[in-house]
C-alpha positions as CSV (number, residue, x, y, z in Angstrom):
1,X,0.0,0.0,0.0
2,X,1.5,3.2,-1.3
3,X,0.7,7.1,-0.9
4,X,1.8,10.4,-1.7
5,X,5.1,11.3,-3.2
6,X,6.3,8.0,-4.0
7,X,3.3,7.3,-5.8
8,X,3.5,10.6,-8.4
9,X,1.1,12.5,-6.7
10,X,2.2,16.2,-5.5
11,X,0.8,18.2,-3.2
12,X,0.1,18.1,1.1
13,X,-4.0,17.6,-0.4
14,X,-3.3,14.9,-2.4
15,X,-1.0,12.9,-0.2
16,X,-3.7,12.9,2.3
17,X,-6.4,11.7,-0.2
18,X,-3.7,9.1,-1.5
19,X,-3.2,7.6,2.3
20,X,-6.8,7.7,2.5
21,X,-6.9,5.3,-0.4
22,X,-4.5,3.4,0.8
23,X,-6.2,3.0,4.0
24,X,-9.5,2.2,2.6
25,X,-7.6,-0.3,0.5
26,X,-5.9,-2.4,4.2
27,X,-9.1,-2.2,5.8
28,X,-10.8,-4.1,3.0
29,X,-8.0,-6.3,3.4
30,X,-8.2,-6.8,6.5
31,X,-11.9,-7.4,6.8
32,X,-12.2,-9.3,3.6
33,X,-14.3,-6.8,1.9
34,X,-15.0,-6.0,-2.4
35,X,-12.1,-4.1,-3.5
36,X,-13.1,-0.1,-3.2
37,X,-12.9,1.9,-6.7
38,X,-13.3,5.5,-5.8
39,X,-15.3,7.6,-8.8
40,X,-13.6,8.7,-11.7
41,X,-15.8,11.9,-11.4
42,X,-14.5,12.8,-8.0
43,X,-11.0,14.3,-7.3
44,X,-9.3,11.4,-5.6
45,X,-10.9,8.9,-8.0
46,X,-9.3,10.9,-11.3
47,X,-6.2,11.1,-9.8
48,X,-5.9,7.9,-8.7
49,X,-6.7,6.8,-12.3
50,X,-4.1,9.1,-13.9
51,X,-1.3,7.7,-11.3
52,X,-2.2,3.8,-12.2
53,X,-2.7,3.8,-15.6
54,X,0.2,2.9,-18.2
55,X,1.6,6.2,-19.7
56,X,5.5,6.1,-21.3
57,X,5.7,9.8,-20.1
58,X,4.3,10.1,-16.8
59,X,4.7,12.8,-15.0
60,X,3.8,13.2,-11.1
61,X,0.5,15.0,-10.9
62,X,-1.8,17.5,-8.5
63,X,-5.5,17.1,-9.1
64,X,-6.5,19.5,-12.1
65,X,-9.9,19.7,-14.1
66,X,-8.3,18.4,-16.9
67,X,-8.1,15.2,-15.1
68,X,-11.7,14.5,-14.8
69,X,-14.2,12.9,-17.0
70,X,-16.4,15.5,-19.3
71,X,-18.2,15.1,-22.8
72,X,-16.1,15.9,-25.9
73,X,-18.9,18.7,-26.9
74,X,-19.3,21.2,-24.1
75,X,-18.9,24.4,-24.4
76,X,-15.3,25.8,-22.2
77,X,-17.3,28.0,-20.2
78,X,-19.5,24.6,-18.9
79,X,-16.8,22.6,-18.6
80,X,-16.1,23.5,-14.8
81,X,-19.6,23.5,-13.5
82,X,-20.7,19.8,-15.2
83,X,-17.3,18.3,-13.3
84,X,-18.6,20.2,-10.2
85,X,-21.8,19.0,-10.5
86,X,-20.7,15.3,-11.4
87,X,-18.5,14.9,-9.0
88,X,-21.3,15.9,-6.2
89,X,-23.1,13.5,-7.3
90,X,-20.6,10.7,-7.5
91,X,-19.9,11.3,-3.7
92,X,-23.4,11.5,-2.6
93,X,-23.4,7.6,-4.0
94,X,-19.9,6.3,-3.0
95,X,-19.3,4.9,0.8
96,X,-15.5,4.5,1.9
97,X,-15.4,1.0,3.6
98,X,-16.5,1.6,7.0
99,X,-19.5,3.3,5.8
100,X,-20.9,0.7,4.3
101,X,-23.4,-1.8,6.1
């Protein structure tokens, strides 16, 4: 279980968000639980998928709005408020492991 730095993010945020990951990720572990996938529409989740996936010329990364998710046609001045809006969403569904019953 990695976070932070050595993983490619940057940033005090994002290394807390990465070692909450992480810690959601032992606790399933540890309690034998369905492996946790965090939104791609939320923060965490969109960074997490930009630090994991296969990329020749990665580059360590703080969370931007050009990582999220968003349709190919929206206009630049919607862009900001559909990932808002999304990503509210998302997290009013998603339950980090010990939330869940």
């Amino acid at each position: 279980f990695f976070a932070g730095q050595l993983t490619g993010a940057e940033g005090y945020t994002e290394a807390v968000g990465t070692g909450l990951y992480a810690a959601a990720m032992l606790f399933e572990t540890i309690h034998n639980m369905q492996s946790l996938s965090w939104p791609e529409e939320t923060a965490l989740g969109s960074l997490t998928r930009h630090l994991t996936q296969p990329n020749p010329d990665f580059q360590p990364m703080n969370v931007n709005f050009g990582l999220f998710p968003r349709p190919q046609k929206l206009p630049k001045s919607q862009r900001k408020e559909y990932i808002i809006q999304h990503c509210l969403q998302a997290m009013e569904r998603f339950r980090l492991p010990w939330q869940r019953k």
